[in-house]
ROGU-104665 format. One record per residue (C-alpha): y, x, z. Coordinates in nm, 3 decimals. Example, Ala and Ser with C-alpha at 12.3 -4.5 7.8 and 13.67 -1.06 7.14 Angstrom:
<rs>
[[-0.450; 1.230; 0.780]]
[[-0.106; 1.367; 0.714]]
</rs>
This chain:
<rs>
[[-11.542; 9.946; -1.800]]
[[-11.567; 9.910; -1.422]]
[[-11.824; 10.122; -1.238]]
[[-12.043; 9.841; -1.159]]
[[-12.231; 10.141; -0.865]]
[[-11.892; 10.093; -0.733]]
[[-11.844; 9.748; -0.705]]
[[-12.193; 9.667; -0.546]]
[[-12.096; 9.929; -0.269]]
[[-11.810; 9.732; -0.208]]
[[-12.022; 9.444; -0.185]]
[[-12.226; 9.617; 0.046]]
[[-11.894; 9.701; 0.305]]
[[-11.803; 9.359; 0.326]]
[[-12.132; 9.210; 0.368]]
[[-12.158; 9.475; 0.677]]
[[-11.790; 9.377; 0.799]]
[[-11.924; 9.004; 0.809]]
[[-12.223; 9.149; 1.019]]
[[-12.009; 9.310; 1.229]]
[[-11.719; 9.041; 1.270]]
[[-12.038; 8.776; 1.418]]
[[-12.179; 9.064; 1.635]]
[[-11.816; 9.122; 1.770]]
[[-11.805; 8.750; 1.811]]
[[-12.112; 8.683; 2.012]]
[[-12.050; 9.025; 2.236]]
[[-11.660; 8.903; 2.300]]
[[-11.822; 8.492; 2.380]]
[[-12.031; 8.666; 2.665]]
[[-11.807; 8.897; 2.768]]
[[-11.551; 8.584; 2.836]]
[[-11.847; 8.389; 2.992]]
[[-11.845; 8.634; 3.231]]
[[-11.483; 8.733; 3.264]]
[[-11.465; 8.316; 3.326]]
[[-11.741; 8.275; 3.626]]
[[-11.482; 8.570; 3.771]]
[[-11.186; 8.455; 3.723]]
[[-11.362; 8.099; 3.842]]
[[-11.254; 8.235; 4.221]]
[[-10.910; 8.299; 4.204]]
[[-10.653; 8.016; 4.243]]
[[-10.300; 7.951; 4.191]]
[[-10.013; 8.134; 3.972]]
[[-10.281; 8.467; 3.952]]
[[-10.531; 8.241; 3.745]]
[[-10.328; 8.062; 3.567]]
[[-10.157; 8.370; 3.423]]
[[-10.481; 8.507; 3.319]]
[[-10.593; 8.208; 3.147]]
[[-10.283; 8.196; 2.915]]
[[-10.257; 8.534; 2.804]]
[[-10.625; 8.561; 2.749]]
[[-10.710; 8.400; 2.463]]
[[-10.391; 8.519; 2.250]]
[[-10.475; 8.923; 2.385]]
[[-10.834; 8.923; 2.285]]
[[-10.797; 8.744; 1.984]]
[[-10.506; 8.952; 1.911]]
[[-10.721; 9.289; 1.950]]
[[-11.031; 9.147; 1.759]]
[[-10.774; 9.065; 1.496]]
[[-10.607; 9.384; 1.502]]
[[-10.934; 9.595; 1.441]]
[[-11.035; 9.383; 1.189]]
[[-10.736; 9.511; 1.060]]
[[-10.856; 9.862; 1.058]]
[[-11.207; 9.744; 0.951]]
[[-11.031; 9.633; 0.581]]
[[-10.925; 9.980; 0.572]]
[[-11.252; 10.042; 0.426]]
[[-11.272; 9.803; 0.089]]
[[-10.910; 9.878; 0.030]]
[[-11.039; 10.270; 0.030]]
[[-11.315; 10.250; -0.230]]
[[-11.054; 10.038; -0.429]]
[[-10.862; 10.331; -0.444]]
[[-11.054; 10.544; -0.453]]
[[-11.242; 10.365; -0.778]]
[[-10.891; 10.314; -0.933]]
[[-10.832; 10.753; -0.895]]
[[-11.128; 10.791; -1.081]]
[[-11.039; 10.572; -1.346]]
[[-10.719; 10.749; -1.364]]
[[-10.925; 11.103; -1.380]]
[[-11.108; 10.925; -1.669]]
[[-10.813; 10.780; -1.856]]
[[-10.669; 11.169; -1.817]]
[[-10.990; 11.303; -1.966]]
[[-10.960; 11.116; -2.302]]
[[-10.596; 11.203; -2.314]]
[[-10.701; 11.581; -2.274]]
[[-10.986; 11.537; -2.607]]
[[-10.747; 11.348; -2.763]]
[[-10.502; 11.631; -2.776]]
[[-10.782; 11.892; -2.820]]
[[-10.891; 11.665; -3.169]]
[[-10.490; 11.608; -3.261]]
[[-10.293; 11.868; -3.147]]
[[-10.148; 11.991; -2.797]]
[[-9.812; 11.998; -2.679]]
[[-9.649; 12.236; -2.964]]
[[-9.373; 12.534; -2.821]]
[[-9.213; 12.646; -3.132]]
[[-9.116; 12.997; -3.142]]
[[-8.957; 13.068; -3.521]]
[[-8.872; 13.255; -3.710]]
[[-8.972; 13.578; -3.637]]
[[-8.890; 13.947; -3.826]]
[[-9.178; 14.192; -3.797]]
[[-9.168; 14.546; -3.882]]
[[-9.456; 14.748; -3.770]]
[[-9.426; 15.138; -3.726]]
[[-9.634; 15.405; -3.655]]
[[-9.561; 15.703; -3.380]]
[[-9.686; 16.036; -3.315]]
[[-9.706; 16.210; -3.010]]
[[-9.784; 16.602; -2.939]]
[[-10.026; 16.659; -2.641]]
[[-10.180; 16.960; -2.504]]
[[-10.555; 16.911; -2.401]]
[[-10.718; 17.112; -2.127]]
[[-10.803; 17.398; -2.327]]
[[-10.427; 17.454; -2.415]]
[[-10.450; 17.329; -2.775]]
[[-10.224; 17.110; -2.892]]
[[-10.287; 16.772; -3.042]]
[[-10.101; 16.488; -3.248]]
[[-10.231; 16.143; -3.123]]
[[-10.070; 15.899; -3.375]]
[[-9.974; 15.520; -3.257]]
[[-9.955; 15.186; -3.337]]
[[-9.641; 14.930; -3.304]]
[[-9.476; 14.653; -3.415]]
[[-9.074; 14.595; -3.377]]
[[-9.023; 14.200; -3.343]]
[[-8.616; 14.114; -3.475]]
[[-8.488; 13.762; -3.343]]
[[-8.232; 13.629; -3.593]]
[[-7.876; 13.624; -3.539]]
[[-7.809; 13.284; -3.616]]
[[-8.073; 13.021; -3.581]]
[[-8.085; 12.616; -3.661]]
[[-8.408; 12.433; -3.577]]
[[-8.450; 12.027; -3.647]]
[[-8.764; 11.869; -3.555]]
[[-8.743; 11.458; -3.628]]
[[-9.061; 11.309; -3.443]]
[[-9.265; 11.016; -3.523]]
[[-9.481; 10.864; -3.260]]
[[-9.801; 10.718; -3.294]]
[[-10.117; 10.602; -3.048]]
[[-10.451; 10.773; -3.078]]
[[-10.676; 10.525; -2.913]]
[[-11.066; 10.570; -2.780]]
[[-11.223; 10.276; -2.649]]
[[-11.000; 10.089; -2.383]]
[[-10.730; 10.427; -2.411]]
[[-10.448; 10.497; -2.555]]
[[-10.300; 10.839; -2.580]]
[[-9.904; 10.887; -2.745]]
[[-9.910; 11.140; -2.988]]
[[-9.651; 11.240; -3.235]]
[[-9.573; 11.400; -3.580]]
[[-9.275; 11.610; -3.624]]
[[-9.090; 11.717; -3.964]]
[[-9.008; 12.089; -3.879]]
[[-8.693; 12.260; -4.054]]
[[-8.537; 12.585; -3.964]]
[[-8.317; 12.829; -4.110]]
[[-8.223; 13.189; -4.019]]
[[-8.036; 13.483; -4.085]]
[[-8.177; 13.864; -3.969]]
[[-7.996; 14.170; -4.003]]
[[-8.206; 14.489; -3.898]]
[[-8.057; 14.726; -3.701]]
[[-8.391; 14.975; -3.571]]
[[-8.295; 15.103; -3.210]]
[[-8.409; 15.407; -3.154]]
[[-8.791; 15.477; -3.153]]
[[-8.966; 15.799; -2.941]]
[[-9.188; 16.001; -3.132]]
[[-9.160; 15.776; -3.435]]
[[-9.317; 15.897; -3.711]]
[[-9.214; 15.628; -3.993]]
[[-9.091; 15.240; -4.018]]
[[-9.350; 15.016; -4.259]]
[[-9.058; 14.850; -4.426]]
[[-9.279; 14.752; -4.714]]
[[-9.490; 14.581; -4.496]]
[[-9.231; 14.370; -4.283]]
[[-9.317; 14.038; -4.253]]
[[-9.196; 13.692; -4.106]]
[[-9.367; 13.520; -3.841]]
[[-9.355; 13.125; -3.740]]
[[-9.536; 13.082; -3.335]]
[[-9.671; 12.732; -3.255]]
[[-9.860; 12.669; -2.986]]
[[-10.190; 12.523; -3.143]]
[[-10.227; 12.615; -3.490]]
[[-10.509; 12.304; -3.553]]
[[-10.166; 12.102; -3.554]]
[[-10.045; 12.217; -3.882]]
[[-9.985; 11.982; -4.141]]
[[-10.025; 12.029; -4.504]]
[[-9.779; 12.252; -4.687]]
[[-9.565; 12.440; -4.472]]
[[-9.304; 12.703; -4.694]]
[[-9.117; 12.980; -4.598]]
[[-8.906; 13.134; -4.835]]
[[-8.627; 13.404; -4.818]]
[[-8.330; 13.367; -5.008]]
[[-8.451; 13.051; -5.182]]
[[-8.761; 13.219; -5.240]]
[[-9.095; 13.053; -5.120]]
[[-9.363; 13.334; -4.964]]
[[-9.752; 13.344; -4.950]]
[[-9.854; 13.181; -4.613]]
[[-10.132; 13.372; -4.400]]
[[-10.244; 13.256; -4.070]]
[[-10.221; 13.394; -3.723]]
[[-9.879; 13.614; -3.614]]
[[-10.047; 13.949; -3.573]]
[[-9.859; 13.955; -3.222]]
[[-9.960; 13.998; -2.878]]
[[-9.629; 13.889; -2.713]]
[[-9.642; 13.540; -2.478]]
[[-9.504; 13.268; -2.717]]
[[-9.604; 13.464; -3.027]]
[[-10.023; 13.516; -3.039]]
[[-10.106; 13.215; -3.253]]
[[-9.890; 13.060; -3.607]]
[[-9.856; 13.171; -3.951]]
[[-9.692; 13.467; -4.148]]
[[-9.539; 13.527; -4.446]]
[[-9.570; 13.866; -4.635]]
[[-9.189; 14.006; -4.748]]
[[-9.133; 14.135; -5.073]]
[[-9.204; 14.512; -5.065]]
[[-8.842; 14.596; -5.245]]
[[-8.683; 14.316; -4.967]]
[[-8.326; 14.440; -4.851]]
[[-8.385; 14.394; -4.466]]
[[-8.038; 14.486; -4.405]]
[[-7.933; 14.097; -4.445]]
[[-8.123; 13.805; -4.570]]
[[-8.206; 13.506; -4.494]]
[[-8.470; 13.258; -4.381]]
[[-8.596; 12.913; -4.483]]
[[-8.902; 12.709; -4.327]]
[[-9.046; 12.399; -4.304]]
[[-9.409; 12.218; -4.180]]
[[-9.474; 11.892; -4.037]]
[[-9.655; 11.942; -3.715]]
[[-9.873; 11.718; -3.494]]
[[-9.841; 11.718; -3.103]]
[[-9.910; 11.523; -2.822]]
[[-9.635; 11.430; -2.574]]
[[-9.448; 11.721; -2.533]]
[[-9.216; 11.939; -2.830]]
[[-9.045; 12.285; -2.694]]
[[-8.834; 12.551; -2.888]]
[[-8.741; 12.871; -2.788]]
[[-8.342; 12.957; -2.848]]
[[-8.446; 13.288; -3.044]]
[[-8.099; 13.332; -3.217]]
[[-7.762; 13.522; -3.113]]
[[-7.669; 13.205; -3.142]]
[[-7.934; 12.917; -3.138]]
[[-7.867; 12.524; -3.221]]
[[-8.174; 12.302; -3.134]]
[[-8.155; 11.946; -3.280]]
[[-8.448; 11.681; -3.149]]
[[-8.472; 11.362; -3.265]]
[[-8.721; 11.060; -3.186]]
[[-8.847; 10.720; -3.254]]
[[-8.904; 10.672; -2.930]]
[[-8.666; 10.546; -2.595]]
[[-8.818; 10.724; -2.265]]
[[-8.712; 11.117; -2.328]]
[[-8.733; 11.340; -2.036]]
[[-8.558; 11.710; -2.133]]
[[-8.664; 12.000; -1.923]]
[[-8.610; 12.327; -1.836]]
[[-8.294; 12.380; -2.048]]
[[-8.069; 12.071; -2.049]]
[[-7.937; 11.940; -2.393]]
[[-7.530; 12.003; -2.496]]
[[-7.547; 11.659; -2.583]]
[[-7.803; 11.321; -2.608]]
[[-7.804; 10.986; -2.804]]
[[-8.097; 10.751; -2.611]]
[[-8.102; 10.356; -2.740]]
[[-8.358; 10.068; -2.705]]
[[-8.576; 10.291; -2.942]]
[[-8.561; 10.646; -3.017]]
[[-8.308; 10.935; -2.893]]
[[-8.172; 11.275; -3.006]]
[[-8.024; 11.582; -2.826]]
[[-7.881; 11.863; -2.930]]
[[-7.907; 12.219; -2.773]]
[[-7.678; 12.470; -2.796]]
[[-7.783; 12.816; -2.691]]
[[-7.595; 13.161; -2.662]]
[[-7.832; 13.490; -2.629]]
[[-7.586; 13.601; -2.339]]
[[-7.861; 13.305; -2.115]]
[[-8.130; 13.535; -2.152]]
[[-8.184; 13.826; -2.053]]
[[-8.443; 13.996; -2.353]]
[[-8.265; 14.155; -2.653]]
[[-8.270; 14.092; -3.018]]
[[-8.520; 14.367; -3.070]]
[[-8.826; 14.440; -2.896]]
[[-9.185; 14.625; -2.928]]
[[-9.485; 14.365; -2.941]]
[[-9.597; 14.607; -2.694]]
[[-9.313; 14.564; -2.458]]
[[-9.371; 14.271; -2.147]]
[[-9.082; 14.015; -2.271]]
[[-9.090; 13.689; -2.109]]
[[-8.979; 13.452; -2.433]]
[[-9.022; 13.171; -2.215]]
[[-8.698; 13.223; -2.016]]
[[-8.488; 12.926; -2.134]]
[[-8.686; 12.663; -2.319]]
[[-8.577; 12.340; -2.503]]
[[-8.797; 12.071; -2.403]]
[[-8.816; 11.718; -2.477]]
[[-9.119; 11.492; -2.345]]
[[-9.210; 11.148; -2.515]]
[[-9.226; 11.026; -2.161]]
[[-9.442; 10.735; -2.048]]
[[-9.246; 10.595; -1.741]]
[[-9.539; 10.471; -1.557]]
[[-9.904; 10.409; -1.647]]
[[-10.103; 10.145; -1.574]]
[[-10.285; 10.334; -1.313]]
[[-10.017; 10.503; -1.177]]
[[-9.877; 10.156; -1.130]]
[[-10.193; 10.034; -0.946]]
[[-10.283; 10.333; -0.728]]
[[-9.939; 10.285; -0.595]]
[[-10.013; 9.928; -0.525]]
[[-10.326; 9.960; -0.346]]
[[-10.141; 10.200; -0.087]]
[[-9.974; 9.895; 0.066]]
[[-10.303; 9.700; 0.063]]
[[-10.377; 9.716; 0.429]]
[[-9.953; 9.646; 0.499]]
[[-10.085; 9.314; 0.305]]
[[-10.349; 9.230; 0.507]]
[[-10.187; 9.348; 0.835]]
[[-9.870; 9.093; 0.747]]
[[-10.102; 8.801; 0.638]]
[[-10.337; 8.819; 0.942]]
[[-10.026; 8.840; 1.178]]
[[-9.918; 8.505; 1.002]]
[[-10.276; 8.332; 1.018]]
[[-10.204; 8.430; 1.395]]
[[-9.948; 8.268; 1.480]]
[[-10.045; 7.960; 1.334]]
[[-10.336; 7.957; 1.516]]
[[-10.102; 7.944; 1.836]]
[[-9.816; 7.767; 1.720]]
[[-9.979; 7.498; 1.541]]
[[-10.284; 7.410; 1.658]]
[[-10.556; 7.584; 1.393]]
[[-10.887; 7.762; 1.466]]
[[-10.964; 8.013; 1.224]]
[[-11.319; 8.196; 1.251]]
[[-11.340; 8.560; 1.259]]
[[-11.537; 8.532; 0.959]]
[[-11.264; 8.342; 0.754]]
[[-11.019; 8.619; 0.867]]
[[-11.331; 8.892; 0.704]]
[[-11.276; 8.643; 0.418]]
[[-10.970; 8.649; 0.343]]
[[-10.931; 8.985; 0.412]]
[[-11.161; 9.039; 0.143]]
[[-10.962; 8.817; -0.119]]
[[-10.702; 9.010; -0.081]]
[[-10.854; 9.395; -0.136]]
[[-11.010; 9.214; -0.449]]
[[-10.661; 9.137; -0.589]]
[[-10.634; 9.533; -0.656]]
[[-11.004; 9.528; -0.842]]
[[-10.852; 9.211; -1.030]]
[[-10.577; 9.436; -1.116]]
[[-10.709; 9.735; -1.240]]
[[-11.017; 9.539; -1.453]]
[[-10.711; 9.332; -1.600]]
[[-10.465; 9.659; -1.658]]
[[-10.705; 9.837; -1.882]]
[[-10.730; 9.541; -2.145]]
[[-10.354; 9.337; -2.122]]
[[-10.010; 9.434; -2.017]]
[[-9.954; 9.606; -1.640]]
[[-9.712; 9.268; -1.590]]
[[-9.961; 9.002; -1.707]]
[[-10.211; 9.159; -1.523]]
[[-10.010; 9.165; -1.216]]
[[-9.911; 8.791; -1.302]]
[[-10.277; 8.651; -1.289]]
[[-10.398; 8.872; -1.019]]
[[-10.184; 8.760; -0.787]]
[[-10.204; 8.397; -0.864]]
[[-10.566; 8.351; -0.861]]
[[-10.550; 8.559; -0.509]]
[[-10.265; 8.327; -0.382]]
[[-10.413; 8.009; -0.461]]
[[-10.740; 8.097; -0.397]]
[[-10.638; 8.184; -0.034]]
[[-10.386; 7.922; 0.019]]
[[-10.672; 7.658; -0.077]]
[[-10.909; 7.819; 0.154]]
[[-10.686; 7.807; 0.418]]
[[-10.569; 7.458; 0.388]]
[[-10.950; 7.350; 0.350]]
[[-11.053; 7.572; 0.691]]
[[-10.762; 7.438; 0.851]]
[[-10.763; 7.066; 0.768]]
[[-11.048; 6.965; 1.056]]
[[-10.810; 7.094; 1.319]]
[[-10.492; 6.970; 1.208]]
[[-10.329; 6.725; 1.030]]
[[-10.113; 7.007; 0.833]]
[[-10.399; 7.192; 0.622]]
[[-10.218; 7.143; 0.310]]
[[-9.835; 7.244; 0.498]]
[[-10.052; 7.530; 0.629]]
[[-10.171; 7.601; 0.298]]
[[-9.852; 7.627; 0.127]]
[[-9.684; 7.830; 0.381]]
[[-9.957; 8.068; 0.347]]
[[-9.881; 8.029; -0.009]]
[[-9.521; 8.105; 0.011]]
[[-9.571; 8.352; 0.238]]
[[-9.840; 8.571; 0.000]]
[[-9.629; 8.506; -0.328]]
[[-9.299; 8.645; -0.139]]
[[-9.537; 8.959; -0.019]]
[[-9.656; 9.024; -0.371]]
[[-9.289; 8.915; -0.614]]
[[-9.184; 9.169; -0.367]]
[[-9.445; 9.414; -0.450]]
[[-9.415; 9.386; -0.784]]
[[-9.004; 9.479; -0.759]]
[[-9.117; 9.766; -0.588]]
[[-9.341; 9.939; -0.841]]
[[-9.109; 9.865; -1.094]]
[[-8.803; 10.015; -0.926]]
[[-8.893; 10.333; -0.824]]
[[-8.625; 10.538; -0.666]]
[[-8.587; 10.224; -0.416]]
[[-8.943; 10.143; -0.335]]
[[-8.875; 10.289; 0.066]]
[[-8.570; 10.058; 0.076]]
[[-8.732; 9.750; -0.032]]
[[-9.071; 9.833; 0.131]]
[[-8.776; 9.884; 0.497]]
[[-8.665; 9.618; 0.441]]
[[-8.960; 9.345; 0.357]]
[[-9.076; 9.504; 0.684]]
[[-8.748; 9.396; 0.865]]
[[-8.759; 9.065; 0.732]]
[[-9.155; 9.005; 0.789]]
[[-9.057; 9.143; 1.165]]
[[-8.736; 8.880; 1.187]]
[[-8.955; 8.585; 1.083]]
[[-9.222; 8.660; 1.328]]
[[-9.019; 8.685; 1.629]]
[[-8.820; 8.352; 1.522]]
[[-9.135; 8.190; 1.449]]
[[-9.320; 8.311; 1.782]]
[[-8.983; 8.299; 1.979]]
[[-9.105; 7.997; 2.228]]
[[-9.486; 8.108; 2.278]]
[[-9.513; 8.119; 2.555]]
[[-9.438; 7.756; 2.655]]
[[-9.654; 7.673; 2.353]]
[[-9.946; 7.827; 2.494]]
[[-9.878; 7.723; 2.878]]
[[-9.826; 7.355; 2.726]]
[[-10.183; 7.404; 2.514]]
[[-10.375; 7.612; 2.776]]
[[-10.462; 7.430; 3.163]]
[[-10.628; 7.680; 3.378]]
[[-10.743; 7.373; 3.603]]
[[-10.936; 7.237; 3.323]]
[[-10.985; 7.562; 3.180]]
[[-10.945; 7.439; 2.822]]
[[-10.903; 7.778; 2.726]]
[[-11.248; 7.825; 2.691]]
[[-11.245; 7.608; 2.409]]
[[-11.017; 7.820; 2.230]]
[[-11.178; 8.116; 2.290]]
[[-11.471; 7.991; 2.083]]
[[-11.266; 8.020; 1.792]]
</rs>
């Protein structure tokens, strides 16, 4: 729901804007009463040149910081819509504290622990045996992981947050080969075990199996490591008469996540196989061999030699290894959220109100039409509320739709406004009307292409500039004979303008 604290301060803005439009209205009236009874003395060319590019430079400047004034409702727009977005990430962060995080699979794992001792001589020259306690951790020589993901949406209230399920399979071969070992006193080979690292163990579906040699193992939880990558998981005691000199590895588990999936290339020689049900994958980190992405799901394939990296096959948990060297990664990626989407909107808010004031402008001085400074602080207004239309309609119906109705009940409710203000000066309110119409739907189908494309929003935003610019100048092009035709210093009907 919308902070409602928010909105009234809002309110509050543009009720002081109107405030400050009249009092900028009545000070600029008596400052060209007396600029008037001054320029009352002067005669010929020098007069009349004053009196025609009076009223369009002071109107211009009132105009112009009004401009800046709008700067301010546009602000606590976005500013409101970045604290939505803060909330929306919130909820996403519970969500994956109640389902499970993003998962790094590190697996599976050989782990031997051993047991040192070490001859020291104390101060009083006597000697002493301090044992110690460590644990060798193999990597397997060839390894095959497949994870198959299924995505889902965990929604509270108005949010939605992807999650995913992924059917875990791995195999592996070890071969133990102990390096040598100072002051070792003996190898626990009857109490080697096998080790499976995830990153958030509350993930864990029901009934993962290991087994060696076709033979399924009694699961414990945690790793018993220390290593990065490796702290939390599950284990899986060996058999005590286990031949460690070659055997082989079997596991499976269905795992829940959120977003993000990663696998660390453990093996001599590692192949990494990700699949999906879902069509926006962004890979990381280490790119995949190969990738299948349709109109709904994807797969990759990694392909991994240990010659990448730069840790060996056997290690102490002891020892500072950084596992996290080359990384398989693939994100369920959500192009662009709603908010995203709208934040990026509201930063061209005040280009909007900048292009459609310029265009109220020069109607004013090509046409014929008086516009208040108050209906400028109006529609002004209308169009910061577009972006509150948007983000109130975003959080319940599709970005597009939202977009879609925003905009039109901004468009037409301006272009009626206008044609009704401009109607009692001109017999074109409703030609005015639509051109401020057309000129407002243009501004925001072009909008739209922008947040939806991305990697060219600076060339379209260029060149709707350029083309804004070209109209402009074409449309203004023979000014000044419009306003020396309009404007009669002798009669000094330029006073009446200047009480628009």
């Amino acid at each position: 729901m919308i902070d409602f604290t928010t909105v009234l301060v809002i309110l509050a803005v543009v009720l002081f804007l109107g405030v400050c439009a009249i009092v900028g209205l009545v000070c600029l009236r008596w400052l060209y009463g007396r600029y008037a009874q001054q320029a009352s003395g002067l005669t010929g060319d020098l007069s009349g040149k004053i009196a025609n590019s009076n009223p369009l430079m002071i109107k211009a400047v009132i105009i112009g910081f009004l401009t800046l004034m709008m700067l301010i409702p546009t602000a606590l727009v976005h500013d409101l819509m970045q604290e939505r977005h803060s909330l929306y990430r919130s909820v996403l962060h519970e969500t994956d504290q109640e389902w499970g995080q993003e998962q790094t699979l590190a697996a599976p794992i050989l782990v031997v622990p051993y047991t040192t001792e070490t001859r020291v001589t104390d101060s009083n020259g006597k000697d002493r045996i301090i044992a110690g306690q460590d644990k060798l951790v193999v990597l397997p020589d060839q390894l095959r992981l497949d994870s198959d993901l299924t995505h889902d949406f965990r929604e509270r209230s108005i949010y939605k947050s992807l999650v995913y399920t992924a059917d875990i399979k791995g195999s592996a071969s070890f071969r133990l080969d102990p390096p040598p070992i100072k002051n070792l006193q003996k190898i626990h080979y009857d109490q080697a075990y096998i080790a499976i690292a995830l990153t958030d163990n509350s993930g864990i579906g029901s009934s993962p199996a290991v087994r060696v040699n076709g033979k399924k193992l009694e699961l414990m939880p945690g790793t018993g490591l220390r290593a990065p990558y490796l702290v939390s998981g599950f284990s899986a005691k060996l058999d005590p008469t286990q031949d460690l000199a070659d055997f082989s590895v079997q596991f499976d588990t269905t795992l829940r996540g959120s977003r993000n999936i990663r696998a660390i290339p453990l093996g001599m020689n590692t192949e990494i196989n990700i699949s999906a049900d879902w069509p926006h994958p962004s890979f990381r980190q280490f790119l995949p061999k190969s990738r299948d992405i349709t109109n709904d799901s994807f797969s990759a394939t990694w392909e991994v030699s240990h010659l990448s990296r730069n840790y060996p096959q056997v290690f102490r948990d002891s020892d500072d290894i950084n596992l996290g060297e080359i990384i398989a990664e693939a994100q369920l990626f959500e192009p662009v959220s709603h908010y995203g989407t709208s934040i990026r909107a509201a930063k061209y808010g005040i280009m909007f109100v900048a292009l459609t004031y310029l265009m109220l402008l020069v109607f004013e001085f090509t046409r014929g039409v008086r516009l208040h400074l108050v209906q400028y602080l109006l529609v002004g207004v209308s169009l910061s509320v577009f972006y509150l239309l948007l983000l109130t309609l975003s959080e319940h119906i599709s970005f597009s739709l939202s977009y879609t109705l925003a905009a039109s009940v901004t468009v037409f409710s301006i272009a009626s406004y206008i044609t009704a203000a401009t109607k009692a000066h001109s017999n074109n309110g409703l030609a005015n009307g639509l051109a401020i119409g057309v000129l407002l739907s243009a501004l925001y189908g072009f909008l739209y292409s922008i947040l939806q494309m991305e990697d060219y929003a600076l060339t379209m935003g260029s060149g709707l500039l350029l083309t804004v610019l070209l109209v402009m100048m074409y449309m203004t092009r023979n000014l000044n004979k419009i306003l020396t035709n309009k404007t009669d210093p002798r009669t000094n009907t330029d006073h009446e303008i200047m009480k628009t």
